[in-house]
Residue frames as a rotation matrix with the C-alpha (Angstrom) as fourth column:
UNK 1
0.576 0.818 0.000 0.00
0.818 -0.576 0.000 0.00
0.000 0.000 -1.000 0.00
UNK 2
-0.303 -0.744 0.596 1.19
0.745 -0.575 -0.339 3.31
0.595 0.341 0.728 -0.68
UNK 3
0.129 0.143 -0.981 1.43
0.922 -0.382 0.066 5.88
-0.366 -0.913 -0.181 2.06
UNK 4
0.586 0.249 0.771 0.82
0.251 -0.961 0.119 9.92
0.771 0.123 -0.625 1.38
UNK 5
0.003 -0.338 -0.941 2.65
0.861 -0.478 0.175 12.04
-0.509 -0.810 0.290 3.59
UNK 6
0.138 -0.224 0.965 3.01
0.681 -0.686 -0.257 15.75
0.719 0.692 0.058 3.51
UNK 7
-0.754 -0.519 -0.403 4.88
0.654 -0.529 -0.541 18.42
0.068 -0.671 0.738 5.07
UNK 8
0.277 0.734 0.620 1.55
0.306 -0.679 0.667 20.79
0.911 0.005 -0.413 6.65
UNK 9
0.905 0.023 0.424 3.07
-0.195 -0.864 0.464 23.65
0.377 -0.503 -0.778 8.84
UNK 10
0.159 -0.923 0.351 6.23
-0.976 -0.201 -0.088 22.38
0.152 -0.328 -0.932 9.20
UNK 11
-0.121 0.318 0.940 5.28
-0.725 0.619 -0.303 19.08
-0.678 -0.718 0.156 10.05
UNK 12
-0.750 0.165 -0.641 5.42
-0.498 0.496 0.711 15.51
0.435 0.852 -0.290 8.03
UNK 13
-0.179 0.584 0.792 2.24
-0.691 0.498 -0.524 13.77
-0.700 -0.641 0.314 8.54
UNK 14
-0.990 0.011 0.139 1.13
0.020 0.998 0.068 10.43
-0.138 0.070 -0.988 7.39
UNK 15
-0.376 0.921 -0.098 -2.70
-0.869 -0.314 0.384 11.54
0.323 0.229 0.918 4.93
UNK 16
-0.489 0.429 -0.759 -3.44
-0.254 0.762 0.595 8.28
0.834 0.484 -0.264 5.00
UNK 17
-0.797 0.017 -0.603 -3.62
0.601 0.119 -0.791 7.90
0.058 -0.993 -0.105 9.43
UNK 18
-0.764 0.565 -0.311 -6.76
-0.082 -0.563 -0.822 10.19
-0.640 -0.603 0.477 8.78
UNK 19
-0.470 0.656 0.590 -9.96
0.567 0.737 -0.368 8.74
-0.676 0.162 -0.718 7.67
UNK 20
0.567 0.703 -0.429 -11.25
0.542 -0.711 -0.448 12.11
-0.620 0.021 -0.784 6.67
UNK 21
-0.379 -0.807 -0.452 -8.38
-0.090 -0.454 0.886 13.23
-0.921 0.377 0.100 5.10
UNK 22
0.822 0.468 0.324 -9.29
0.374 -0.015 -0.927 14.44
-0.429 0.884 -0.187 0.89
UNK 23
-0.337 -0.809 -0.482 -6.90
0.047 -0.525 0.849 15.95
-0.940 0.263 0.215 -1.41
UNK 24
-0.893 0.179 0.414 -7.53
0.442 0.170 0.881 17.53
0.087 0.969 -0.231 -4.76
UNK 25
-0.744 0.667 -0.043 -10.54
-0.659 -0.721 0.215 19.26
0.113 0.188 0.976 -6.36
UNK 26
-0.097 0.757 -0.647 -12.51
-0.502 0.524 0.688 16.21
0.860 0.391 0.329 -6.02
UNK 27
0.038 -0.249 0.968 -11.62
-0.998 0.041 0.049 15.32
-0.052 -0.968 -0.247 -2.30
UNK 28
0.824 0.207 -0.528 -10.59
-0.137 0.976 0.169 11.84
0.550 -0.067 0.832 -2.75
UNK 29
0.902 -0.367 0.228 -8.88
-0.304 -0.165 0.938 10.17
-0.306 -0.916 -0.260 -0.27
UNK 30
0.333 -0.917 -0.218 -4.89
-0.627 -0.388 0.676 9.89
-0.705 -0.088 -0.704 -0.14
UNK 31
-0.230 -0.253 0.940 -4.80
-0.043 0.967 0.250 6.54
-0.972 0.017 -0.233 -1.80
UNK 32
0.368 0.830 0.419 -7.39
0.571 0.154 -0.806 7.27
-0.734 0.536 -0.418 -4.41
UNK 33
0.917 -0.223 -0.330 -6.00
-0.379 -0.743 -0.551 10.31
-0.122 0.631 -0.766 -5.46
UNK 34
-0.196 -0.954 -0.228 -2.36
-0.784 0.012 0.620 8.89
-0.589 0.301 -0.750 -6.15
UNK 35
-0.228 0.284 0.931 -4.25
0.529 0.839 -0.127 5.97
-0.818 0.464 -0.342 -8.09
UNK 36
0.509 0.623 0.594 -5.75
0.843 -0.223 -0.489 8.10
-0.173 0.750 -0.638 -10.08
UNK 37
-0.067 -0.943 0.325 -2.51
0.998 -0.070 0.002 10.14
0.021 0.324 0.946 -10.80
UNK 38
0.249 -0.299 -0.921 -2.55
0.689 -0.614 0.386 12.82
-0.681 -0.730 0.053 -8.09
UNK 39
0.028 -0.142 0.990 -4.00
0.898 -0.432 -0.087 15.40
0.440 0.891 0.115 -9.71
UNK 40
-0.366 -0.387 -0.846 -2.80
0.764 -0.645 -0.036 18.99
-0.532 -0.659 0.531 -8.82
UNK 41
0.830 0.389 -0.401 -4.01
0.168 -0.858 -0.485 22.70
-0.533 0.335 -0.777 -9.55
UNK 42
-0.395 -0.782 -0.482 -1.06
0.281 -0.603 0.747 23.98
-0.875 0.160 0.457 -11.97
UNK 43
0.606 0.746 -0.275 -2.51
0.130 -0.434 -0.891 26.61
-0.784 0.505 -0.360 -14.54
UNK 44
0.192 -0.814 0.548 -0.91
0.966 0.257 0.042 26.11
-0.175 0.521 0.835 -18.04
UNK 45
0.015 -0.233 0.972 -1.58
0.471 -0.856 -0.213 29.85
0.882 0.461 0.097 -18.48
UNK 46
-0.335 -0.211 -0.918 -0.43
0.930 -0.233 -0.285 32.63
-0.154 -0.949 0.275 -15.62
UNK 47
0.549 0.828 0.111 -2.46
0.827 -0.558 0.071 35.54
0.121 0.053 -0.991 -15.04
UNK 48
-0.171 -0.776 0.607 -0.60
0.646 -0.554 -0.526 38.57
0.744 0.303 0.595 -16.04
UNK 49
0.111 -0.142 0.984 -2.05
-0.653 -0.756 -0.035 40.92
0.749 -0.639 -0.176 -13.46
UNK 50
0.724 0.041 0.688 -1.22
-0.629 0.447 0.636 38.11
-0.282 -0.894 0.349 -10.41
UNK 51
0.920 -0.006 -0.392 1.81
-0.161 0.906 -0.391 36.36
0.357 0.423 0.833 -12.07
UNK 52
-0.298 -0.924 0.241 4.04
-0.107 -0.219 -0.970 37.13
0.949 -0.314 -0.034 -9.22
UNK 53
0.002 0.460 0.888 1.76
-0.999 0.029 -0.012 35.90
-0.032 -0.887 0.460 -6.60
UNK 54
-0.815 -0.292 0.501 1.27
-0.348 0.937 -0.020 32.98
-0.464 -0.191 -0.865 -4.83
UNK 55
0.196 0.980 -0.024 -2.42
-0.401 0.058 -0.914 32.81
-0.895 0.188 0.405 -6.42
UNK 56
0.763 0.434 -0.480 -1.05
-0.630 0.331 -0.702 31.33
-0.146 0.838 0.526 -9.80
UNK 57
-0.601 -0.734 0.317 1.66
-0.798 0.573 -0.185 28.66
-0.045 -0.364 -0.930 -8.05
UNK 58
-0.141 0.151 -0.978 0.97
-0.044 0.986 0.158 24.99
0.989 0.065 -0.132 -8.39
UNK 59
-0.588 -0.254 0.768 -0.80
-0.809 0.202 -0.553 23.60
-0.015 -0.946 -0.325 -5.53
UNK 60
-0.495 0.738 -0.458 -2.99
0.624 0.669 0.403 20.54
0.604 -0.087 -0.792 -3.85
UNK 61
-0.341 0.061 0.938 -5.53
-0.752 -0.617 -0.233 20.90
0.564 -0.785 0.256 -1.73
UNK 62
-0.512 -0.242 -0.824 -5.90
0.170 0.912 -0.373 18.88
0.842 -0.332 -0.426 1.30
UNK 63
0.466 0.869 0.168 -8.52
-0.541 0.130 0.831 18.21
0.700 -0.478 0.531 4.13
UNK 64
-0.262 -0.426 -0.866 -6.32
0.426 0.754 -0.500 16.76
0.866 -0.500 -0.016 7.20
UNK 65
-0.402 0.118 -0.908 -7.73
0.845 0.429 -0.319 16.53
0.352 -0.895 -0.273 10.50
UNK 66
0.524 0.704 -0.479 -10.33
0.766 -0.635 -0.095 18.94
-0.371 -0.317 -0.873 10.46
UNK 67
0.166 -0.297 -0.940 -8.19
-0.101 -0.954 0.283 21.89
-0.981 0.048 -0.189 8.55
UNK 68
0.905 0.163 0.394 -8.05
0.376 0.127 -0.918 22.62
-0.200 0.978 0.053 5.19
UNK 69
0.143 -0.880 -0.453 -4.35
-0.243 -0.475 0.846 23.23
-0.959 -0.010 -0.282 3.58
UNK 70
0.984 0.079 -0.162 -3.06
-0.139 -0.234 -0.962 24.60
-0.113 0.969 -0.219 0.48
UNK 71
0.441 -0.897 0.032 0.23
-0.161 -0.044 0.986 23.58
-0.883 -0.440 -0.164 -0.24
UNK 72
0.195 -0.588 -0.785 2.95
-0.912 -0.404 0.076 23.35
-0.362 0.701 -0.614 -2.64
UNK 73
0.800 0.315 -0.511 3.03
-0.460 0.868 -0.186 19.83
0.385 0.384 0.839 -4.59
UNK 74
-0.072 -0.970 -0.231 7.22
-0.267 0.242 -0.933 19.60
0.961 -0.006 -0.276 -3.71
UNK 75
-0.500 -0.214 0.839 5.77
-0.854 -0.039 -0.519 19.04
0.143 -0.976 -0.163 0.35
UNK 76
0.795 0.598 0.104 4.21
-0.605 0.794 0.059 15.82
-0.047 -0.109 0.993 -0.99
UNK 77
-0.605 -0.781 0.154 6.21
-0.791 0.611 -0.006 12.63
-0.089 -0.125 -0.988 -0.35
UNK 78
0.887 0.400 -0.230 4.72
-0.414 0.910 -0.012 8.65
0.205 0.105 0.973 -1.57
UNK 79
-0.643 -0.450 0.620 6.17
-0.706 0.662 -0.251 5.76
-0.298 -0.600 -0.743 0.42
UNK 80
0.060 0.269 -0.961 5.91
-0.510 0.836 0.202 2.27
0.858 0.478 0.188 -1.29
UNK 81
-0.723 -0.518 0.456 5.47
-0.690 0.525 -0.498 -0.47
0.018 -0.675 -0.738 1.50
C-alpha cells in the first residue's frame, strides 16, 4: 500500500492515518488520489495581473484533520510499502 505524507506547517504527517483526510478538487482520499494520478491545480496559463503571486503557483488541496491546507506539490512525499 502506498502511504501519502506531507509536510503541513512544518510538520510531516502520514494523509493516509486520517480517515477524513481528501486531497484535490474532487476530495478523494490519499490513496485514491495517487491511483488516479494525483492530480494537482497547476494553470498552463499565468495571469498577467497576479503572475508574481502565490495565487497562480501549483498547488494541492488537502482536508487533514479537520483543517483545510493549500500547499505546494514539492511538500508531498509517496512511500511504497
Amino acid at each position: 500500500m502506498n502511504k501519502v505524507y506531507a509536510c503541513l506547517v512544518g510538520q510531516w504527517v502520514c494523509l493516509n492515518d486520517d480517515e477524513n483526510c481528501t486531497i484535490g478538487e474532487y476530495h478523494k482520499s490519499p490513496s485514491v488520489w495517487w491511483e488516479e494520478k494525483a492530480k494537482i491545480y497547476a494553470p498552463s496559463v499565468r495571469n498577467q495581473e497576479i503572475e508574481n503571486s502565490l495565487y497562480s503557483l501549483d498547488y494541492v488541496h488537502i482536508y487533514y484533520n479537520g483543517n483545510d491546507y493549500r500547499i505546494n506539490p514539492i511538500f508531498i512525499q509517496i512511500v511504497n510499502g
